[in-house]
C-alpha positions as a Markdown table, in Angstrom:
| # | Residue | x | y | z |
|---|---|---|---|---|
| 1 | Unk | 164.4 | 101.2 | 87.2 |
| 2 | Unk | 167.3 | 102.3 | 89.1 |
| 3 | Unk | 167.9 | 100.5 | 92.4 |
| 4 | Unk | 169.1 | 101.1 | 95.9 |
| 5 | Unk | 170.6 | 98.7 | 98.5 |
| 6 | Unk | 169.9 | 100.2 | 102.2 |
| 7 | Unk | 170.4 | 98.5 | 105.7 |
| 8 | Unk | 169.2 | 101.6 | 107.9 |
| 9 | Unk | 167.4 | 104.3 | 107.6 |
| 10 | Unk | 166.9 | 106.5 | 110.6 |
| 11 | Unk | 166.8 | 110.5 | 111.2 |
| 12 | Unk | 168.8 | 112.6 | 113.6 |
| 13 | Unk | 167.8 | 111.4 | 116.8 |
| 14 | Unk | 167.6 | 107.1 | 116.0 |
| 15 | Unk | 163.7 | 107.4 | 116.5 |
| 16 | Unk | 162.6 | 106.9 | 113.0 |
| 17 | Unk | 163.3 | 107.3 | 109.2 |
| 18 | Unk | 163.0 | 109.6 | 107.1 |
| 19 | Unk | 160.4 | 110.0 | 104.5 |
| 20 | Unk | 160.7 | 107.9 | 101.3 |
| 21 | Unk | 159.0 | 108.7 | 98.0 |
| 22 | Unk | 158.7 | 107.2 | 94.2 |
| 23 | Unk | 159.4 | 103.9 | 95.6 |
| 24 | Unk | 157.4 | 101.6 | 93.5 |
| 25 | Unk | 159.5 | 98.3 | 94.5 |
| 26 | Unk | 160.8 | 96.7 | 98.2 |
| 27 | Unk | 162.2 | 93.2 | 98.1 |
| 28 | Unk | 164.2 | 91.2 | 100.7 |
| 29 | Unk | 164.5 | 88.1 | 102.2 |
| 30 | Unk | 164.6 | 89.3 | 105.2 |
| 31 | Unk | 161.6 | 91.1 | 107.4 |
| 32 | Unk | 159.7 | 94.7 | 107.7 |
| 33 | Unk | 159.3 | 96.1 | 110.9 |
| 34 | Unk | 156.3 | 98.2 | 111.6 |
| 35 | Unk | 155.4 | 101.3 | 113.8 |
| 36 | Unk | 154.5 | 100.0 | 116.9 |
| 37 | Unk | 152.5 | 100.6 | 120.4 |
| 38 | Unk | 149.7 | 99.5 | 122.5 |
| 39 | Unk | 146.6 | 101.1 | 122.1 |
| 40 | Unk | 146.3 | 104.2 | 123.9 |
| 41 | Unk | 149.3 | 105.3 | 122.1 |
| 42 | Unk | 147.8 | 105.4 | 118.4 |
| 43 | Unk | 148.7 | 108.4 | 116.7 |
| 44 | Unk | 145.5 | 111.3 | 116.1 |
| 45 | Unk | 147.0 | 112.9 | 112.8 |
| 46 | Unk | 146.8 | 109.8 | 110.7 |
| 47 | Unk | 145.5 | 109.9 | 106.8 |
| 48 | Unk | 143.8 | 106.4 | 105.6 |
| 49 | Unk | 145.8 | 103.6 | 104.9 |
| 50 | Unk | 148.6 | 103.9 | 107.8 |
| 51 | Unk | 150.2 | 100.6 | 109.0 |
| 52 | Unk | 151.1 | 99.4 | 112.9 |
| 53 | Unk | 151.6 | 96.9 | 115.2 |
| 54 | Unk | 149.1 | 96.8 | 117.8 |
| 55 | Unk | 151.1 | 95.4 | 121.2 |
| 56 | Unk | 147.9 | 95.2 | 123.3 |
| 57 | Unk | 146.3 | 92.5 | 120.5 |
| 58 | Unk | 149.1 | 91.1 | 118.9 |
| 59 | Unk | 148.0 | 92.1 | 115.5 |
| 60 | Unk | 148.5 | 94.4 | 112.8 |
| 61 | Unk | 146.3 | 96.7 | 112.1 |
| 62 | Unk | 145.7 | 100.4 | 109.6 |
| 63 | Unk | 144.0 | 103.6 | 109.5 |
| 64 | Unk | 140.6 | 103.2 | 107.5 |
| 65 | Unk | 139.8 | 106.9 | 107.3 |
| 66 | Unk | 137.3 | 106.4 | 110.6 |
| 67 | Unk | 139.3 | 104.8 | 112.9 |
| 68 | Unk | 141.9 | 101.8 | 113.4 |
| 69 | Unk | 141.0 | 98.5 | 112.9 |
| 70 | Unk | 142.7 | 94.8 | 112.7 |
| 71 | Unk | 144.3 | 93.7 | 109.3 |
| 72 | Unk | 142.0 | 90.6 | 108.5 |
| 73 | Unk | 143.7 | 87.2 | 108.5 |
| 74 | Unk | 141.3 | 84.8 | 107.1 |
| 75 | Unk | 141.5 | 80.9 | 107.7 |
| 76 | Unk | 141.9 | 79.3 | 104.2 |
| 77 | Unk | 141.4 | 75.6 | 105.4 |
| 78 | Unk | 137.8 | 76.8 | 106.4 |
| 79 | Unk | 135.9 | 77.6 | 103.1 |
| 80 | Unk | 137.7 | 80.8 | 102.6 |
| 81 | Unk | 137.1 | 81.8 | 106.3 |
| 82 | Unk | 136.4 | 81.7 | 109.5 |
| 83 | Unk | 134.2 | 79.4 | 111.1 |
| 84 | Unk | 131.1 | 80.0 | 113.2 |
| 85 | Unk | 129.2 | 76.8 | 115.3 |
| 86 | Unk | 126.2 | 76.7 | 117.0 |
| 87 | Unk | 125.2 | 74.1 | 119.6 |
| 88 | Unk | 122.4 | 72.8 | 121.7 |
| 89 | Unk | 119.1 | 74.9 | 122.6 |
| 90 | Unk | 115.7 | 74.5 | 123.8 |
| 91 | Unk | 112.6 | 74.1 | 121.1 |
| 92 | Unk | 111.3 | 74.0 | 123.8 |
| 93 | Unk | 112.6 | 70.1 | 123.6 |
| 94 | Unk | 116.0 | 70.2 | 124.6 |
| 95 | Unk | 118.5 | 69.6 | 121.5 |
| 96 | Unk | 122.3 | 68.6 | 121.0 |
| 97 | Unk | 122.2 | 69.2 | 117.9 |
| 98 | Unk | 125.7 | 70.8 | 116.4 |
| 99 | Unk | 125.4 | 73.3 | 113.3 |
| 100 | Unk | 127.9 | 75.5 | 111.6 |
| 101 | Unk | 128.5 | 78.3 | 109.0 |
| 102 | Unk | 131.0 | 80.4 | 107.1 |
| 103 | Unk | 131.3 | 83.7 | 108.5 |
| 104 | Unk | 132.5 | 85.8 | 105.6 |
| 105 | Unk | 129.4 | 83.9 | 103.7 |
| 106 | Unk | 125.4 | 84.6 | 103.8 |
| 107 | Unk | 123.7 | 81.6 | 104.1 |
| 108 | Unk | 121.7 | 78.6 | 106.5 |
| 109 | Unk | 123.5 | 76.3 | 109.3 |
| 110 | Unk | 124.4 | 73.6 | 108.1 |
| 111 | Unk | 124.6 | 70.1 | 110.1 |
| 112 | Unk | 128.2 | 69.2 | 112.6 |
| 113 | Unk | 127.4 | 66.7 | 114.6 |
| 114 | Unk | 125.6 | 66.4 | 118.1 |
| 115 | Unk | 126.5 | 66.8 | 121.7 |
| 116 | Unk | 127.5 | 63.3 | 123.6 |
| 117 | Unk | 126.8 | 63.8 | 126.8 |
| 118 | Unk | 123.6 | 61.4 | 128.2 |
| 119 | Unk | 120.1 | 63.0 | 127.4 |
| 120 | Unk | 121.8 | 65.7 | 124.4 |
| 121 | Unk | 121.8 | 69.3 | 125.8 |
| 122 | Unk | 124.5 | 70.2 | 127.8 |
| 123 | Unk | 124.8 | 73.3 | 125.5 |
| 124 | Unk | 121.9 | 74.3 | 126.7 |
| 125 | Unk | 122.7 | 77.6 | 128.5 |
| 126 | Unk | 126.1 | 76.6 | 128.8 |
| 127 | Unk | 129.5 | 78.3 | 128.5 |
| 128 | Unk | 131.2 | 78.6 | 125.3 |
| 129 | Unk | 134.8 | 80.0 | 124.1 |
| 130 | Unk | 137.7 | 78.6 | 121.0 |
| 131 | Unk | 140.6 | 78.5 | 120.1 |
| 132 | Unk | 141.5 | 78.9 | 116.3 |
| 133 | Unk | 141.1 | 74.7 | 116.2 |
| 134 | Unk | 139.1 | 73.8 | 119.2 |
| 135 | Unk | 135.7 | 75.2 | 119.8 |
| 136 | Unk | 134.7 | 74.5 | 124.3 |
| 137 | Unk | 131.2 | 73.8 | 125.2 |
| 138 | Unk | 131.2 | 73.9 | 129.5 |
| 139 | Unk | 127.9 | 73.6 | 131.8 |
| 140 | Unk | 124.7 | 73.7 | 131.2 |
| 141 | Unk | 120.7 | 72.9 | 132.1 |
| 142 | Unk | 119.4 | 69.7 | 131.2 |
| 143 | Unk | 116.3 | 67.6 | 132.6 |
| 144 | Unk | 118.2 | 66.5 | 135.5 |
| 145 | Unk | 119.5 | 69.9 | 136.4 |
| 146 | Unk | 122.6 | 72.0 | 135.9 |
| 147 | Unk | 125.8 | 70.0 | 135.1 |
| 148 | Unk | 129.5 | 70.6 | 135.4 |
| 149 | Unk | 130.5 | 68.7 | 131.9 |
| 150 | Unk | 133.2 | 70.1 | 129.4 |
| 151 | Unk | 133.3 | 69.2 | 126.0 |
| 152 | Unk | 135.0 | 69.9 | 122.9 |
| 153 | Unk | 134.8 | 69.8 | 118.9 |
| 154 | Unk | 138.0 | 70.4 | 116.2 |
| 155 | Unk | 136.0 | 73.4 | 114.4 |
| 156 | Unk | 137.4 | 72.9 | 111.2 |
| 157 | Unk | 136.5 | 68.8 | 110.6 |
| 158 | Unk | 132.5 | 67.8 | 111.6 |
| 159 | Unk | 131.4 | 65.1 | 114.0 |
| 160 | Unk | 130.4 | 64.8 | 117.5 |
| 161 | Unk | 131.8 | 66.2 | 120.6 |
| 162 | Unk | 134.0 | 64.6 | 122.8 |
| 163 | Unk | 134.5 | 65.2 | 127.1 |
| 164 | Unk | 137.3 | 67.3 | 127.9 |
| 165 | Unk | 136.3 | 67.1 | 131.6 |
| 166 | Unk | 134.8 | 69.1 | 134.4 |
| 167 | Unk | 134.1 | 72.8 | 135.7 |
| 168 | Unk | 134.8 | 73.3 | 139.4 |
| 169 | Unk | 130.7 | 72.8 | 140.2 |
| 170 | Unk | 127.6 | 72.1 | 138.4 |
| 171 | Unk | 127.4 | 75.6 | 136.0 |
| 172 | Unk | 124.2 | 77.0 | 134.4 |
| 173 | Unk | 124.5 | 80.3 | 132.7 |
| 174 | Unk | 127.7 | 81.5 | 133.0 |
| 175 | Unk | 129.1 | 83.5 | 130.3 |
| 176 | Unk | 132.9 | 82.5 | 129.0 |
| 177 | Unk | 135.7 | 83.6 | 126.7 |
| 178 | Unk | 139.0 | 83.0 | 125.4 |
| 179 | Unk | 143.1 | 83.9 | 124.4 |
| 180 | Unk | 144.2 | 81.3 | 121.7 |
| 181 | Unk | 145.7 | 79.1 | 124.6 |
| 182 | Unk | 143.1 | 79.7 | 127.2 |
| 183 | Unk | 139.3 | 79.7 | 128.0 |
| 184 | Unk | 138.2 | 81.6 | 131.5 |
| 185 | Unk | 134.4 | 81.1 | 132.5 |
| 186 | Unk | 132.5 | 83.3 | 134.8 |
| 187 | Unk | 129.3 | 83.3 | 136.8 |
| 188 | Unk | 126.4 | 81.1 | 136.1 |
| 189 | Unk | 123.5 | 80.0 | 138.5 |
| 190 | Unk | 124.2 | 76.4 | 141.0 |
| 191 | Unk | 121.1 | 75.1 | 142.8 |
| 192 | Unk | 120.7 | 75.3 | 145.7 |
| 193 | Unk | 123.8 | 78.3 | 146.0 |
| 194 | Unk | 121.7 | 80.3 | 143.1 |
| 195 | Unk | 123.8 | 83.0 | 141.1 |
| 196 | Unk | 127.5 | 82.8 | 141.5 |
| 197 | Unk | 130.8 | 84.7 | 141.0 |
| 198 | Unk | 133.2 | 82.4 | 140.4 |
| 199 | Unk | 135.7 | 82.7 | 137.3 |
| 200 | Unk | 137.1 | 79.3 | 136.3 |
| 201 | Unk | 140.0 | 78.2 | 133.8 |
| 202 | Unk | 141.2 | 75.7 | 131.2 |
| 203 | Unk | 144.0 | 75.3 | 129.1 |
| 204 | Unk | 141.8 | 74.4 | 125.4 |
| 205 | Unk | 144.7 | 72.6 | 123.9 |
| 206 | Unk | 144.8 | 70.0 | 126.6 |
| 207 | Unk | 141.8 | 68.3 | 128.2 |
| 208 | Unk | 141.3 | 68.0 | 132.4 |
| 209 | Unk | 139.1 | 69.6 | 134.5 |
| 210 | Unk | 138.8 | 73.7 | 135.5 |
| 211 | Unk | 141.1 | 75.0 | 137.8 |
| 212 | Unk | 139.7 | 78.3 | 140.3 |
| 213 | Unk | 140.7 | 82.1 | 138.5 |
| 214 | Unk | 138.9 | 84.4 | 140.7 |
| 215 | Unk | 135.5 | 85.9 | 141.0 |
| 216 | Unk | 133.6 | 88.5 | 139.4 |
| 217 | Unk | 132.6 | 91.9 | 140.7 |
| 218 | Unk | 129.1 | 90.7 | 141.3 |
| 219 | Unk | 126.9 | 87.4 | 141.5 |
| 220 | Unk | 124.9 | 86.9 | 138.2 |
| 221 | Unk | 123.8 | 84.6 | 136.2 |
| 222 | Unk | 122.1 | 84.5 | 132.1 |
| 223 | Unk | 125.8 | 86.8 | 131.5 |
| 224 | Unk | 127.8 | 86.6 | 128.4 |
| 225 | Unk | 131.3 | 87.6 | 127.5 |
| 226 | Unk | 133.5 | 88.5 | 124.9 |
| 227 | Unk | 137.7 | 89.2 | 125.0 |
| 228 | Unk | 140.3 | 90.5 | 122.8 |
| 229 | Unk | 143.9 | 88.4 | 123.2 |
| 230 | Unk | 145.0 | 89.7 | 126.9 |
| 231 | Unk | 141.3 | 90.5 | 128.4 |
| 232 | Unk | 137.8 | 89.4 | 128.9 |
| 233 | Unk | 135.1 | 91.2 | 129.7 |
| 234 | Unk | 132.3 | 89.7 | 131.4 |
| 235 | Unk | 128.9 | 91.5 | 130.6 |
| 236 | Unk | 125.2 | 92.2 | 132.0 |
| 237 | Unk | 123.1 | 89.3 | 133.6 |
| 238 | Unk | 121.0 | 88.3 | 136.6 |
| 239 | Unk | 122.0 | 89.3 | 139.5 |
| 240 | Unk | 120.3 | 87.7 | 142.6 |
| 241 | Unk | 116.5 | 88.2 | 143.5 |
| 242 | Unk | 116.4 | 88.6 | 139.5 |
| 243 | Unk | 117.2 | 92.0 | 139.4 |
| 244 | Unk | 118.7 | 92.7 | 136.4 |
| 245 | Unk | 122.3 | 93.9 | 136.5 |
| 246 | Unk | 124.3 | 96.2 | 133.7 |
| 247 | Unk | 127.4 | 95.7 | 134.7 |
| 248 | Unk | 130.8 | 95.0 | 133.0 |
| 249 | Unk | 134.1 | 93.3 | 134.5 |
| 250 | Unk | 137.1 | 92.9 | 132.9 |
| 251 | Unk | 139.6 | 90.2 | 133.8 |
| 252 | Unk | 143.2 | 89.9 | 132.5 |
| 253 | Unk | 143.2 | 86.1 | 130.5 |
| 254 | Unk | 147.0 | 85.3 | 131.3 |
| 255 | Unk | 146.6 | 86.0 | 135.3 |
| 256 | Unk | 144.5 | 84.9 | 138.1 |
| 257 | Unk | 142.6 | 87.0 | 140.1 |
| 258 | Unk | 139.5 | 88.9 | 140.7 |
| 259 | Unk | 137.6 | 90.8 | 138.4 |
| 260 | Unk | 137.7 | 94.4 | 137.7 |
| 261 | Unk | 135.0 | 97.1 | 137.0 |
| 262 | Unk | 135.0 | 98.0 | 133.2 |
| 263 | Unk | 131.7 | 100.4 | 133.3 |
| 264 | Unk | 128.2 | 99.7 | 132.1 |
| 265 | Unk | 126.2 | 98.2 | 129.6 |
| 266 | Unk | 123.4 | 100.9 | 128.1 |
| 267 | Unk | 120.5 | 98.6 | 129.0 |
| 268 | Unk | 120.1 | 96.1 | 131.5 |
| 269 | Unk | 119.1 | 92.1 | 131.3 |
| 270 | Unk | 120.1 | 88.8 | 131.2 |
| 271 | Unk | 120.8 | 86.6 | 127.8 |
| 272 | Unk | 122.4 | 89.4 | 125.6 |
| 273 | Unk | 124.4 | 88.0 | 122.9 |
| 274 | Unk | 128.3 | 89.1 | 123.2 |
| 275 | Unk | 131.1 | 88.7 | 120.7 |
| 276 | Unk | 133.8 | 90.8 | 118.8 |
| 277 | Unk | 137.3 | 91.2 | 117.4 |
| 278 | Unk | 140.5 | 92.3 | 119.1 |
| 279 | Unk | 139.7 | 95.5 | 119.8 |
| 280 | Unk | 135.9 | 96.3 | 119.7 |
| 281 | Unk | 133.5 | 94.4 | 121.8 |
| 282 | Unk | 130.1 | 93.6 | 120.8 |
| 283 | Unk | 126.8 | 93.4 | 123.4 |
| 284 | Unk | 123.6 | 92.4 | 121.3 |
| 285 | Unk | 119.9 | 92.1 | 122.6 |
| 286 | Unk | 118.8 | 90.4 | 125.9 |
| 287 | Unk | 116.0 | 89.4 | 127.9 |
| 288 | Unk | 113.9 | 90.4 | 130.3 |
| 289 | Unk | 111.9 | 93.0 | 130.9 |
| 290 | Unk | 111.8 | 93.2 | 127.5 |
| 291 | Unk | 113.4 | 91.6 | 124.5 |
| 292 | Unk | 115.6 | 94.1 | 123.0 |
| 293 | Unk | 117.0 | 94.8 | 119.7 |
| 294 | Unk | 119.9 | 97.2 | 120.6 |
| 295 | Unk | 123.4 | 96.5 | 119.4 |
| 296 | Unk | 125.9 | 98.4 | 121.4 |
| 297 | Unk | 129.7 | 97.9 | 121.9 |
| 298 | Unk | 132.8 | 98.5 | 123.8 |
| 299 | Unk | 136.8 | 99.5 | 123.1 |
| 300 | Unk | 138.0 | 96.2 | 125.2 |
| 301 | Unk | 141.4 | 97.5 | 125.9 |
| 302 | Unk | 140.4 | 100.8 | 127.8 |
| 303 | Unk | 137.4 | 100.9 | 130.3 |
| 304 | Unk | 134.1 | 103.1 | 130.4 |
| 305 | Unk | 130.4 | 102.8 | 130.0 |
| 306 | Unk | 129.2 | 101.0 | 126.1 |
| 307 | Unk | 128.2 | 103.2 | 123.3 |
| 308 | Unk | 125.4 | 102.2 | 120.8 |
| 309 | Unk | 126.1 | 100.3 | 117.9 |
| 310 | Unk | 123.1 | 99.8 | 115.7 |
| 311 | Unk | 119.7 | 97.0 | 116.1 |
| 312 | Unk | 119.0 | 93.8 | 115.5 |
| 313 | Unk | 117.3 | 92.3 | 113.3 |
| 314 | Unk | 114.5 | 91.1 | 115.8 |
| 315 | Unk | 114.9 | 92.2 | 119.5 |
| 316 | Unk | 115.8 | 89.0 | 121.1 |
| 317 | Unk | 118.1 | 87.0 | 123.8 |
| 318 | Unk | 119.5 | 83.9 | 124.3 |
| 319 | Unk | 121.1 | 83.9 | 120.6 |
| 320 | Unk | 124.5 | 82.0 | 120.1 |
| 321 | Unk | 127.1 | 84.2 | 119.2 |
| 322 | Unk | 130.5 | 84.0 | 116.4 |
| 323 | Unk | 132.5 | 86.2 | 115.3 |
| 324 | Unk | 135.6 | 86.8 | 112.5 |
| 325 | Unk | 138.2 | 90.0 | 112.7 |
| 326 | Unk | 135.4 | 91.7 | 110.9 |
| 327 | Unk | 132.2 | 89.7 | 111.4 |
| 328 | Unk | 129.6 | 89.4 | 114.4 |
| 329 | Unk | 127.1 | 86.8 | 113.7 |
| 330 | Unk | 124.0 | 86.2 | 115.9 |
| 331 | Unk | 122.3 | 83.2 | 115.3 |
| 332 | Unk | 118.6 | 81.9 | 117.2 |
| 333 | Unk | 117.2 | 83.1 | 120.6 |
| 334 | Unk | 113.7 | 84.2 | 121.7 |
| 335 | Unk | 111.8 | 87.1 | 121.1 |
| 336 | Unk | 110.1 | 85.3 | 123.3 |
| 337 | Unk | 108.9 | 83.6 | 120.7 |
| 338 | Unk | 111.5 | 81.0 | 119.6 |
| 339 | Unk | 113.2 | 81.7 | 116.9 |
| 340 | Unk | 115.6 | 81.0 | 113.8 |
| 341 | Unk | 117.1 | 84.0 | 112.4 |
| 342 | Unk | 120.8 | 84.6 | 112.3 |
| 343 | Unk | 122.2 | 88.4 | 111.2 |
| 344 | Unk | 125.4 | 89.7 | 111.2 |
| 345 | Unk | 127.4 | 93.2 | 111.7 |
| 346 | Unk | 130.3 | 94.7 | 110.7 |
| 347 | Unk | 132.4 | 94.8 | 114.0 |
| 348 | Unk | 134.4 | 98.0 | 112.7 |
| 349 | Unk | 131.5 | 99.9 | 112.1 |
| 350 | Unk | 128.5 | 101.2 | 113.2 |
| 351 | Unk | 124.8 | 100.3 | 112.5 |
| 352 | Unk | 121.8 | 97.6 | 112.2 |
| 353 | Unk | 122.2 | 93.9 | 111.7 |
| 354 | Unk | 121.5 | 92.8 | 108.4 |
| 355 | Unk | 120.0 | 88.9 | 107.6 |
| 356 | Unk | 122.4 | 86.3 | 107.5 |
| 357 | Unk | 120.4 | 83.0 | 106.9 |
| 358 | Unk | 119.0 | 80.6 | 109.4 |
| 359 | Unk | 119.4 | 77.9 | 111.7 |
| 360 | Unk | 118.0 | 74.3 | 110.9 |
| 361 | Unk | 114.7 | 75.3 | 113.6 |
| 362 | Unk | 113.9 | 77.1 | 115.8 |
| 363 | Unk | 115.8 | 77.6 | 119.1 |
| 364 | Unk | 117.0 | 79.3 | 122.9 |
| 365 | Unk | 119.6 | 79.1 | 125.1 |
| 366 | Unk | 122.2 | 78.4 | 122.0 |
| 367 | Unk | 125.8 | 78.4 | 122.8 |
| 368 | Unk | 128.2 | 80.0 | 119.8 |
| 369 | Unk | 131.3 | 80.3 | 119.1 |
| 370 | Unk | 134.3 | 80.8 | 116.2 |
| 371 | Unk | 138.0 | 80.3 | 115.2 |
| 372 | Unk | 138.1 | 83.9 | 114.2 |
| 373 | Unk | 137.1 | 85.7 | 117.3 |
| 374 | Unk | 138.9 | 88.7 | 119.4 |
| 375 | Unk | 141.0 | 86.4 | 121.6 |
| 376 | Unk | 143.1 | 84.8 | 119.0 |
């Protein structure tokens, strides 16, 4: 094999190389750089297997034939991949029970540990959002009314959850996301105020209370959210006198500030499951009027109205939600009928949920989340 030692290879006018063919071996010590741009500026005249650096998400991704989508990084201290919890729920008894699975698996929950806080379910309608080591629990309803607790778990070990500390008020509701560094939550119901707009913040690596982002378009409540690594999108919900609202704001993680109009969802109501990876985001089910099976999703780094995606299993709401780079996994709810059923997608493309396995009972109001989701 003959062999060739080059340092640069660029064409007339410095902005690329030339092309290179019957290459069959590239070594070095030292590093390849990549094609690279933010989303909006992906080529059109691409052919399958195409290779770039993806500025808006941080990540590499490739040309699958149908459109781009993220290279997969998978977690190897995690049973070969990425890690989905679920916490907390209503049976109707309240639980703090803990459970977790395997994303890349098929399979049932299987047992983590409980909440701590006094009388279990703080995860009950609560806030949830990770890192790629710490999964955040914030808010919640329990018999004594809404409460303003954080807490946290190390996703990869088992055990119980410890306090982190404190959202800015007493939070039911509220839908919540995350960068790797970063969880934002936004919305939620406070008695006596009722539904709210406030966007809160906390740094996951440390623990302290919420510090004030900004505030969402509208007041709602029952919401959920999802984010890629520079922006959440906050979706759907209750807005006040229980109307049911369909819209979608978008807030950028690293900033403060107010929320911005994304578009709409395709159907309205509160509890719909939300989740994705760094580019696609994922809006699943939701409550009332009517427990819905449809599946539709959003491209999180432009704006405009969701497209549909596939069904559900089961039409339902209230489901906890995980998800890996290629995985969304949707796990209890009610239908109204409570329920255990988790199923799962394929983020990248489109159609119906297939069955996934099951939680330990039935249960509502369960708060999900993952070390593999769109933020990190």
């Amino acid at each position: 094999m003959s062999r060739i030692n080059v340092s640069k290879l660029t064409n007339e006018n410095e902005e690329g190389g030339p092309s290179v063919s019957g290459i069959s071996t590239f070594s070095s010590t030292a590093f390849l750089v990549p094609p690279k741009g933010t989303t909006a500026q992906r080529p059109e005249a691409v052919t399958p297997g195409m290779i770039r650096f993806n500025t808006d998400s941080g990540h590499l991704e490739y040309y699958n034939g149908v459109e781009w989508t993220e290279v997969l990084v998978a977690n190897n201290s995690l049973d070969g991949g990425n890690r989905g919890v679920f916490s907390g729920g209503q049976t109707p008894t309240y639980l703090n029970t803990i459970e977790y699975i395997t994303i890349s698996t098929l399979g049932n929950a299987i047992d983590f540990g409980d909440s701590t806080n006094t009388g279990g379910v703080i995860h009950q309608f609560s806030g949830q959002c990770a890192s790629s080591s710490r999964g955040i629990f914030a808010g919640g309803y329990t018999p004594t009314g809404n409460k303003n607790i954080i807490e946290f778990i190390t996703i990869s070990s088992t055990g119980n959850a410890t306090d982190f500390g404190d959202l800015t008020v007493n939070n039911t509701g509220g839908g919540s996301c995350s960068s790797s560094t970063r969880g934002v939550f936004g919305g939620g119901y406070n008695a006596p105020t009722g539904s709210r707009n406030v966007i809160d913040y906390i740094t996951i690596a440390s623990t302290g209370n919420a510090v004030s982002f900004g505030t969402l378009t509208v007041n709602r409540n029952n919401l959920t959210a999802l984010s890629s690594s520079t922006r959440g999108c906050f979706c759907v919900g209750d807005a006040p006198g229980s109307s049911q609202d369909n819209t979608i704001d978008y807030v950028t993680i690293s900033t403060t500030g107010n929320a911005i109009d994304f578009g709409d969802s395709i159907t309205t109501g509160s509890n719909a499951m939300g989740n994705g990876n760094s580019t696609r985001g994922i809006i699943a089910g939701g409550g009332t009027p009517a427990d819905v099976n449809v599946i539709q999703f959003i491209t999180i780094a432009s704006t405009g109205n969701a497209t549909d995606f596939g069904d559900l299993t089961v039409g339902r709401g209230a489901g906890g939600t995980a998800s890996s780079p290629t995985r969304g996994v949707f796990g209890g709810g009610r239908t109204p009928t409570f329920v255990n059923i988790i199923d799962y997608i394929t983020i990248t493309t489109a159609g119906d949920a297939l069955d996934f396995g099951d939680l330990s009972g039935v249960r509502s109001a369960v708060a999900g989340c993952s070390n593999g989701h769109g933020g990190l």
